[in-house]
C-alpha positions as CSV (number, residue, x, y, z in Angstrom):
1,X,27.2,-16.1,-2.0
2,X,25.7,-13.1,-3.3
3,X,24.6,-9.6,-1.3
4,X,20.6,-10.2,0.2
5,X,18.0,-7.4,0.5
6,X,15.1,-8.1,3.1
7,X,11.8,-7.0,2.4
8,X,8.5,-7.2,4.5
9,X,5.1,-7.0,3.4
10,X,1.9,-7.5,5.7
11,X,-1.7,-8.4,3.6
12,X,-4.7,-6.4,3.7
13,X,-7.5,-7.7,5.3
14,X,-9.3,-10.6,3.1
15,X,-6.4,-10.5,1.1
16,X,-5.6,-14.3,0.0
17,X,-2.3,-15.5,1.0
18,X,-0.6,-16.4,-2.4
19,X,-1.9,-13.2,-3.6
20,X,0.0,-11.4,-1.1
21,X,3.3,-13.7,-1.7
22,X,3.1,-12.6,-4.9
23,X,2.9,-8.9,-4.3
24,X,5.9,-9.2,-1.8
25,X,8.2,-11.4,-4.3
26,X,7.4,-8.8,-6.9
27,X,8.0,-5.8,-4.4
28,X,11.1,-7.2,-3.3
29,X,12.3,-7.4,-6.6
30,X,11.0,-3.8,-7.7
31,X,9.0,-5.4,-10.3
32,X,5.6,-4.8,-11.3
33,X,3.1,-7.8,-9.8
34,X,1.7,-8.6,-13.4
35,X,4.5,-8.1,-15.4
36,X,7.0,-10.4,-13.0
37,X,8.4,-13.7,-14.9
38,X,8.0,-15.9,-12.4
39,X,4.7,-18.0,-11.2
40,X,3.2,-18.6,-7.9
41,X,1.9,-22.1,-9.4
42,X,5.0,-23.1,-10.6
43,X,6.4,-23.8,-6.9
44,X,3.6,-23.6,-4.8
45,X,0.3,-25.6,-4.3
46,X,-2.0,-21.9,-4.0
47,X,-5.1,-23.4,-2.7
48,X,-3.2,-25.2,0.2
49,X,-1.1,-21.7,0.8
50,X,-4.6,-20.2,1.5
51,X,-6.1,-22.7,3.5
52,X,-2.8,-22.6,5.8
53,X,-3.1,-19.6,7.6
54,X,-6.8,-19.6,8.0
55,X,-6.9,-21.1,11.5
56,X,-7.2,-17.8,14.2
57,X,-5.0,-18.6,17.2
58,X,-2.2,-20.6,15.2
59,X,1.3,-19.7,15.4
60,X,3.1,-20.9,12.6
61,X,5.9,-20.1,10.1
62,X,6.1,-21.6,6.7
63,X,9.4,-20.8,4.4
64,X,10.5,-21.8,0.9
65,X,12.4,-21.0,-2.5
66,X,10.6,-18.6,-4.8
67,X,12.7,-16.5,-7.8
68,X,15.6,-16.2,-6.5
69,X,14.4,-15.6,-3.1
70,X,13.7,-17.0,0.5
71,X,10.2,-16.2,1.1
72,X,9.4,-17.0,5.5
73,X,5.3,-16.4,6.4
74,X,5.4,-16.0,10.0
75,X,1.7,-15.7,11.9
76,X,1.4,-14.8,15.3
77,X,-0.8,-16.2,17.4
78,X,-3.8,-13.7,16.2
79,X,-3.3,-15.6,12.5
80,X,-1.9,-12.5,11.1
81,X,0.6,-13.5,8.8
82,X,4.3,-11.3,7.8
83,X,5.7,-11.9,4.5
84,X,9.5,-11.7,4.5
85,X,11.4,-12.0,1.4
86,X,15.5,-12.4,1.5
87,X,16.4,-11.5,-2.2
88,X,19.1,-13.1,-3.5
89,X,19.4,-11.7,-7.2
């Protein structure tokens, strides 16, 4: 297996959840966010992304595959989510 590279990222305020995957996967990857090849919607249901984390008072984590990448959302129990992204490329 491969060298990783963590990476963090932690959304603005009111920013939507997949938006913020996004920005974090193309971070990690020191790509710019419009220009990256890979698609949110190609491995993950958006609308149900940004529904998840809405509930204040829920810990929760949520993980899965995205470009070449683990991506783990981790809330605490104030809702406010951490992006990490292990980078496998």
């Amino acid at each position: 297996m491969g060298d990783t590279q963590d990476s963090y990222y932690e959304p603005a305020g009111g920013e939507e959840l997949s938006t913020s995957v996004v920005t974090a996967v193309a971070r990690a990857h020191d790509e710019n966010v419009l220009e990256q090849q890979w698609r949110i919607s190609e491995d993950i249901n958006t609308d149900a992304l940004d529904g998840l984390f809405n509930e204040s008072n829920l810990k929760m984590s949520l993980q899965f595959e995205a470009d070449s990448s683990m991506v783990t959302i981790v809330a605490d129990q104030s809702g406010d989510p951490v992006i990490k992204v292990e980078s496998h490329r």
